[in-house]
C-alpha positions in Angstrom: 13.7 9.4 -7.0 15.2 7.5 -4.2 13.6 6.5 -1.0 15.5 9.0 1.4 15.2 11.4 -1.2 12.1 11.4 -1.5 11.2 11.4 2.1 13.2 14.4 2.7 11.4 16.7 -0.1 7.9 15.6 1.3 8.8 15.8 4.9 5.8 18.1 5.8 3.2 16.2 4.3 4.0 13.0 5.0 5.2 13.8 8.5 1.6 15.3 8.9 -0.3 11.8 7.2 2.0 9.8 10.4 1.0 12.2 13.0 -3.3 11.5 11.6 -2.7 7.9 11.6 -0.5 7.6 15.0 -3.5 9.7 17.0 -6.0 7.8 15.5 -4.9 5.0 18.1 -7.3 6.4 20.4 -10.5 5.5 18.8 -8.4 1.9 17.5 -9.3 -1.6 19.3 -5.9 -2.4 20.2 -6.1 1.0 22.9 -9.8 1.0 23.8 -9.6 -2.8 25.0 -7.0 -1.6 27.4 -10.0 -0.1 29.8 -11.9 -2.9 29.2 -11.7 -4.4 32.6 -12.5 -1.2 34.1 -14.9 -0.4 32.1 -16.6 -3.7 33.2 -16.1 -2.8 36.3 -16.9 0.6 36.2 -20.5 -0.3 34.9 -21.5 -3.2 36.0 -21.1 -5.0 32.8 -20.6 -8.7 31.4 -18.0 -9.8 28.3 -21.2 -10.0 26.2 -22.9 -6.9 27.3 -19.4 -5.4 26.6 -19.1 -6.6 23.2 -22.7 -5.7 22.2 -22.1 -1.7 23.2 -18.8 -1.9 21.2 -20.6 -3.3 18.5 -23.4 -1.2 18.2 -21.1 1.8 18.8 -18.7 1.0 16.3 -21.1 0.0 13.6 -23.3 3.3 13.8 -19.7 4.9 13.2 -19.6 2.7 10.2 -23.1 4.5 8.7 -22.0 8.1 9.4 -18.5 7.4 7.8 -20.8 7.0 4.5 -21.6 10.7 4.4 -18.9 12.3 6.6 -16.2 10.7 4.6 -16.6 12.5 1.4 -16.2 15.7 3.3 -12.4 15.4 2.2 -13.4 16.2 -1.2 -14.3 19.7 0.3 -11.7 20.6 2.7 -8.3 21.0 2.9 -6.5 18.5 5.4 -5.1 21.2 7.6 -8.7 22.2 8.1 -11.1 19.4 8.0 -7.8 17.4 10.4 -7.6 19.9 12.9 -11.3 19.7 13.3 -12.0 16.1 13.7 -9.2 16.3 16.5 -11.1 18.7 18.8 -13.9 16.1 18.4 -11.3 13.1 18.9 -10.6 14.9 22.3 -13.9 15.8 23.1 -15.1 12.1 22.7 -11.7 11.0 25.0 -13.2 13.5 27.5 -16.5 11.6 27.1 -15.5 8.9 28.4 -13.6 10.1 31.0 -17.1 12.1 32.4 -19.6 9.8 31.5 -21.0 8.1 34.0 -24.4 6.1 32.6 -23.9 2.9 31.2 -26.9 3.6 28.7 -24.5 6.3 27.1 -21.5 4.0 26.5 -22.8 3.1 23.2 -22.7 6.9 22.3 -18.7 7.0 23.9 -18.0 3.9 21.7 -19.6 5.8 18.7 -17.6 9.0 19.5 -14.3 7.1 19.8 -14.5 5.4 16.5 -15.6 7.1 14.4 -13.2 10.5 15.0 -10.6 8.1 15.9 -10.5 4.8 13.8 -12.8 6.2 11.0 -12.2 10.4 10.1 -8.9 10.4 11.7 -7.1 7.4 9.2 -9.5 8.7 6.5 -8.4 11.8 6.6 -4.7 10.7 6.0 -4.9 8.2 4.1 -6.8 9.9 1.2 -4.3 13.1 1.5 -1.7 10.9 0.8 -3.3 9.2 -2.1 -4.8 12.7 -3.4 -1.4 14.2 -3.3 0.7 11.6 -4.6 0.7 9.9 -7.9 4.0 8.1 -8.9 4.8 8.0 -5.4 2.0 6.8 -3.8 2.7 3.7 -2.4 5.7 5.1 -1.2 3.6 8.4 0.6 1.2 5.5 1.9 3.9 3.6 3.7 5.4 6.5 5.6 2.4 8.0 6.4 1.0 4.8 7.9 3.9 3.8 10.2 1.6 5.7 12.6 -0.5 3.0 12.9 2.2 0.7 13.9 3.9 3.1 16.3 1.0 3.9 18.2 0.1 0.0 18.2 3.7 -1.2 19.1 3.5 2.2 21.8 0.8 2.8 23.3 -0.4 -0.3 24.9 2.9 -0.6 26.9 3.0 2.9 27.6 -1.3 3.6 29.1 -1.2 0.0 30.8 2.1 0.4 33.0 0.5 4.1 33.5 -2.8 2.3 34.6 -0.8 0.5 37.4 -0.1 4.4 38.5 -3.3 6.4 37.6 -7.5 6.0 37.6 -8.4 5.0 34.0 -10.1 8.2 33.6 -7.2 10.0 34.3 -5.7 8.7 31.2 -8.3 9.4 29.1 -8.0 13.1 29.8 -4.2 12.5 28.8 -5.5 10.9 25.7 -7.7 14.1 25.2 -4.3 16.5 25.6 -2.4 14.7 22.9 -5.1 14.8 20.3 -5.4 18.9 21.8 -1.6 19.3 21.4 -1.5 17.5 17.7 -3.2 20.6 16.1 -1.0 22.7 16.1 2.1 20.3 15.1 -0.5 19.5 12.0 -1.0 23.3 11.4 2.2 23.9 11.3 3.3 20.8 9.4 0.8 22.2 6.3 1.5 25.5 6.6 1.9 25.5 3.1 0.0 22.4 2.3 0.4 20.7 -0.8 -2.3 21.4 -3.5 -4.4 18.0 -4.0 -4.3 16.2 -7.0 -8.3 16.3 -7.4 -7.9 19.5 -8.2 -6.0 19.1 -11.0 -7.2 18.0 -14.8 -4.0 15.3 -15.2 -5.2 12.6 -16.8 -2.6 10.3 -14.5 -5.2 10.9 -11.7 -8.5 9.1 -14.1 -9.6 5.9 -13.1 -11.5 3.0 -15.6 -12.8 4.3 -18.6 -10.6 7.3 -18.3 -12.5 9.5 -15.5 -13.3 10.6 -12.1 -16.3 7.9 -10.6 -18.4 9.7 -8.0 -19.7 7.5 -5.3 -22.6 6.5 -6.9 -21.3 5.5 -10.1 -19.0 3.7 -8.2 -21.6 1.9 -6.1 -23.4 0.8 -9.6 -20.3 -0.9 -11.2 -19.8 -4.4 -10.4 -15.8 -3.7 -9.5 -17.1 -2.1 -5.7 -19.2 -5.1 -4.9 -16.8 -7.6 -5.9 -14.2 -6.0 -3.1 -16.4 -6.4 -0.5 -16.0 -9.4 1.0 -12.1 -8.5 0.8 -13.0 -5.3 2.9 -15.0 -7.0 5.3 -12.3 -9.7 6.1 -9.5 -8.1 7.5 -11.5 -5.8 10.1 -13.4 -8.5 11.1 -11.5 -11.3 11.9 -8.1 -9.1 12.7 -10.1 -7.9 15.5 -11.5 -10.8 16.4 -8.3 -12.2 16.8 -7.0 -9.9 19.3 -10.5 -9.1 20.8 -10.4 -13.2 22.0 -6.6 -13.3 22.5 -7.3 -14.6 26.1 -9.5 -16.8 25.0 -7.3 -18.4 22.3 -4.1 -18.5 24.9 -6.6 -20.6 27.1 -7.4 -22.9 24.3 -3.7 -23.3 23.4 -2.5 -24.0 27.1 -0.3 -20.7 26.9 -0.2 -17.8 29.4 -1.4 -14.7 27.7 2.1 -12.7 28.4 3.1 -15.7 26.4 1.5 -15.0 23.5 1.3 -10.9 23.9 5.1 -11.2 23.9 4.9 -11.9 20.0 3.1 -9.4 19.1 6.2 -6.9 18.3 7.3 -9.7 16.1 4.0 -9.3 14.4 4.2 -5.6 14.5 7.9 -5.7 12.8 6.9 -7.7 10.5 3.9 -6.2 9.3 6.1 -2.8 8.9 8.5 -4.3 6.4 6.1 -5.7 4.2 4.2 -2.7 4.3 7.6 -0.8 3.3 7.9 -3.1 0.5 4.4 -3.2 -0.7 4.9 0.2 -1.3 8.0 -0.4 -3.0 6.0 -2.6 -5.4 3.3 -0.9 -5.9 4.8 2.3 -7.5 6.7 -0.5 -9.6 3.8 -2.4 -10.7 0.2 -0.6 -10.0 -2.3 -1.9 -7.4 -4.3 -3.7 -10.5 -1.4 -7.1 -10.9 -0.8 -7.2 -7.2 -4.2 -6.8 -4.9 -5.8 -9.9 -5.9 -3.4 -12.0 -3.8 -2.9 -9.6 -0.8 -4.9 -11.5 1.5 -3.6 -15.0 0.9 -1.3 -14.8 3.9 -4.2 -14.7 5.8 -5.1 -18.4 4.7 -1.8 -19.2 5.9 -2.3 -17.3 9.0 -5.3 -18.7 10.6 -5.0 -22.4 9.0 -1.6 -21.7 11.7 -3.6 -20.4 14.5 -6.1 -23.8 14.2 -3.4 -26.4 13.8 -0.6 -25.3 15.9 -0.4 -25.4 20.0 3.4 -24.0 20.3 4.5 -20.8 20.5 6.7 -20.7 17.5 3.8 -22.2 15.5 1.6 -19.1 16.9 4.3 -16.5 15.6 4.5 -18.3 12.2 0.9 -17.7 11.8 1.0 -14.3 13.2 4.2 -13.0 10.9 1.5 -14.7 7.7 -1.2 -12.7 9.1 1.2 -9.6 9.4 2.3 -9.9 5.9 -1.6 -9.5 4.3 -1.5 -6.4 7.4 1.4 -4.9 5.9 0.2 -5.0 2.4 -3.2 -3.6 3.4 -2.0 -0.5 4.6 -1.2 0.5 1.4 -2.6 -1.2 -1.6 -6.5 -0.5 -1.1 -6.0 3.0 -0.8 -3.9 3.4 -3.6 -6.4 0.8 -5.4 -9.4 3.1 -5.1 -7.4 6.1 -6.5 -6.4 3.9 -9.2 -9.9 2.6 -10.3 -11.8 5.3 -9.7 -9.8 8.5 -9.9 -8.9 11.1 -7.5 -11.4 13.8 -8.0 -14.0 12.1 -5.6 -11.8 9.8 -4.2 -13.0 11.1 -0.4 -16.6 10.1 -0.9 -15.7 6.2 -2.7 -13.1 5.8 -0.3 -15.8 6.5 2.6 -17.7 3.4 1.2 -14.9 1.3 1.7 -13.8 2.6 4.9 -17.2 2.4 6.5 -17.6 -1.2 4.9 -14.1 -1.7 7.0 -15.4 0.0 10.1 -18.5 -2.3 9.9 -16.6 -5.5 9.5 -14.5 -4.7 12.8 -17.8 -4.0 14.8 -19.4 -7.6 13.7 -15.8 -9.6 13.7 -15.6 -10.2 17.4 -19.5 -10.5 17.8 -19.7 -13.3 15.1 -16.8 -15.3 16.5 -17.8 -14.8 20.0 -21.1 -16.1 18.9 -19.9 -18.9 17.6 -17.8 -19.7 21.0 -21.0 -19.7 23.0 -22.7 -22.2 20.9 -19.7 -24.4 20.6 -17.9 -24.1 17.8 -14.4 -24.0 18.8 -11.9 -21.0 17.5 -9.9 -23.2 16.0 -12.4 -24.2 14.2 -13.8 -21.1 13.4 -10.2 -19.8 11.9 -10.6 -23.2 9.9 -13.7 -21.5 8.4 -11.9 -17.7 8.2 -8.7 -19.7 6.0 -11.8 -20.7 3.7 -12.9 -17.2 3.8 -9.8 -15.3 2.8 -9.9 -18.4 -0.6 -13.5 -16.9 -1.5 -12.0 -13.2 -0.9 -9.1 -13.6 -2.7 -11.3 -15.0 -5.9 -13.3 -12.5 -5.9 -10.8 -9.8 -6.0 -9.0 -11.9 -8.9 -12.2 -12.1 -10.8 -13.5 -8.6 -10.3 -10.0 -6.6 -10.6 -9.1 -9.4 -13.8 -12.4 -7.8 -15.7 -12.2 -4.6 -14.6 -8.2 -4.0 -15.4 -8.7 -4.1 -19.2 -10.8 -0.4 -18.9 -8.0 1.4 -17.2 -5.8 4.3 -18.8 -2.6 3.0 -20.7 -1.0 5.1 -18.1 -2.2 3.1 -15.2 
């Protein structure tokens, strides 16, 4: 089935997985930091003090995304999606109203984990519950709402914040999560019946059958990923949580260095298209292990280089591991472990994510306040992503041989 094709008979469904991902944007770092000078401000608070609330915030999200995550296994999208957007609202309205700084770690909380954690969860495991031959291809449509509300909604709240109290715009924030229930209602009006409820054998993972979480959690495969997991969300983040730090350090003005950042975005969505392409060619099992070798490229970039066009080469590296990680972990986790239970593993991994954004930029800016330069740091995150990227060769290389013929 071609592309267009295929896009056009799955409109509904994948229309609704786009509309999860773009509204998550409001529990995301890249829209939170936006309000961070107010916020500041607002409460009387220093860069550290800042970063510990986010941290705690977004790591207690992390824990409850253990247990909340596996209620996809139990609900229907239309159902459990519509709920976690009332709550996405209500924690926008939170911060609008709140007005101790002692409760900001319970905003931060609110944010990410109905935004950043249910919200992407929610569509990312519809699409690979729903999809089998096509599943790279679902996960790439379905996540360009990442990078539209990335590439839109920083321009769009911070020329509005030159026109409007920041808690003004959180109440906006609060209407379009209101006003996306009933588009996702009516996008799965007639909502596709998930795969996990079927008995194809297509849908089994190793050893030919559905892995709850806690088989999963004994087999050596999970804990080999880890470190892969944790990567990504924590030094992404970090990355753009110390932008103006980094422009400092590289004697460039921040609007400088901001200015590439729809290159980055660009790029990341073609490689994501084309991951997608290759993994309903290949499987996730040939492919994932080398994912996150870009990365090395990436941040080796970011240490060496002092121009701008050596920044953007690192960046469009960086954006090609992005792209690719859109789509093959979640279709990796269906492969490996089945799609009955895929809700509850995929929680794991999602918290593990969660976590590894909350400790990113607290680790790094650590390490700035005792000395140790970024670029120097991103000379030790290169090394990181090598250790990763063995891991996932060694742990996926043993554990390929027990998948179904069919995968």
């Amino acid at each position: 089935m071609g592309t267009l094709r295929f896009i056009r008979d799955n409109a509904p469904w994948l229309a609704a997985g786009m509309l999860l991902t773009f509204l998550s944007s409001f529990g995301q770092t890249f829209f939170i930091s936006i309000f961070a000078g107010e916020i500041r401000t607002e409460f009387g608070l220093t860069h550290g003090q800042w970063g510990g609330i986010y941290t705690l915030g977004t790591g207690a999200s992390a824990f409850v995304m253990v247990w909340a995550g596996g209620l996809t296994d139990h609900f229907r999208v239309r159902v459990l999606g519509a709920g976690v957007l009332i709550l996405l609202a209500g924690a926008c309205l939170f911060m609008t109203f709140n007005t101790a700084a002692w409760a900001l770690p319970l905003v931060i909380f609110a944010l990410r984990f109905t935004g950043q954690g249910m919200t992407s969860h929610i569509a990312v495991v519809a699409m690979s519950r729903w999809f089998i031959a096509t599943r790279g291809r679902a996960l790439s449509v379905a996540t360009l709402g990442f990078s539209a509300g990335e590439a839109l909604m920083p321009v769009l709240f911070v020329s509005l914040l030159a026109l409007y109290d920041w808690r003004v715009l959180w109440i906006a924030a609060a209407c379009v999560a209101v006003l996306g229930i009933p588009v996702l209602l009516g996008l799965l009006r007639h909502e596709r019946t998930p795969q996990s409820f079927a008995r194809s054998e297509a849908t089994l993972g190793m050893q030919g059958r559905h892995w709850t979480r806690n088989q999963a959690l004994k087999h050596y495969l999970f804990w080999f990923m880890v470190p892969a997991l944790l990567g990504p969300a924590a030094f992404n983040t970090a990355f753009f949580f110390h932008q103006v730090h980094f422009a400092e350090v590289k004697g460039i003005d921040h609007i400088a260095l901001v200015a590439l950042f729809p290159f980055y975005t660009a790029m990341s969505i073609g490689v994501m298209i084309l991951a997608g392409l290759a993994l309903d060619q290949f499987g996730s099992a040939r492919l994932m292990p080398f994912i996150q070798l870009p990365m090395v490229a990436g941040f080796l970039s970011f240490a060496v280089v002092g121009s701008v066009p050596g920044i953007l080469l690192g960046l469009c590296f960086m954006a090609a591991s992005t792209g690719a990680l859109m789509t093959f972990p979640n279709a990796f986790w269906a492969e490996f472990y089945g799609t009955k239970h895929i809700g509850s593993v995929k929680a794991m991994a999602a918290a593990v994510m969660v976590l590894g954004s909350a400790i990113g930029p607290g680790i790094t800016g650590a390490g700035i306040d005792l000395g140790i330069g970024i670029e120097v740091q991103y000379v030790i995150v290169a090394g990181y992503f090598l250790f990763t990227t063995a891991m996932m060769w060694i742990g996926i290389g043993r554990a390929r041989a027990s998948l179904p013929v069919a995968a």
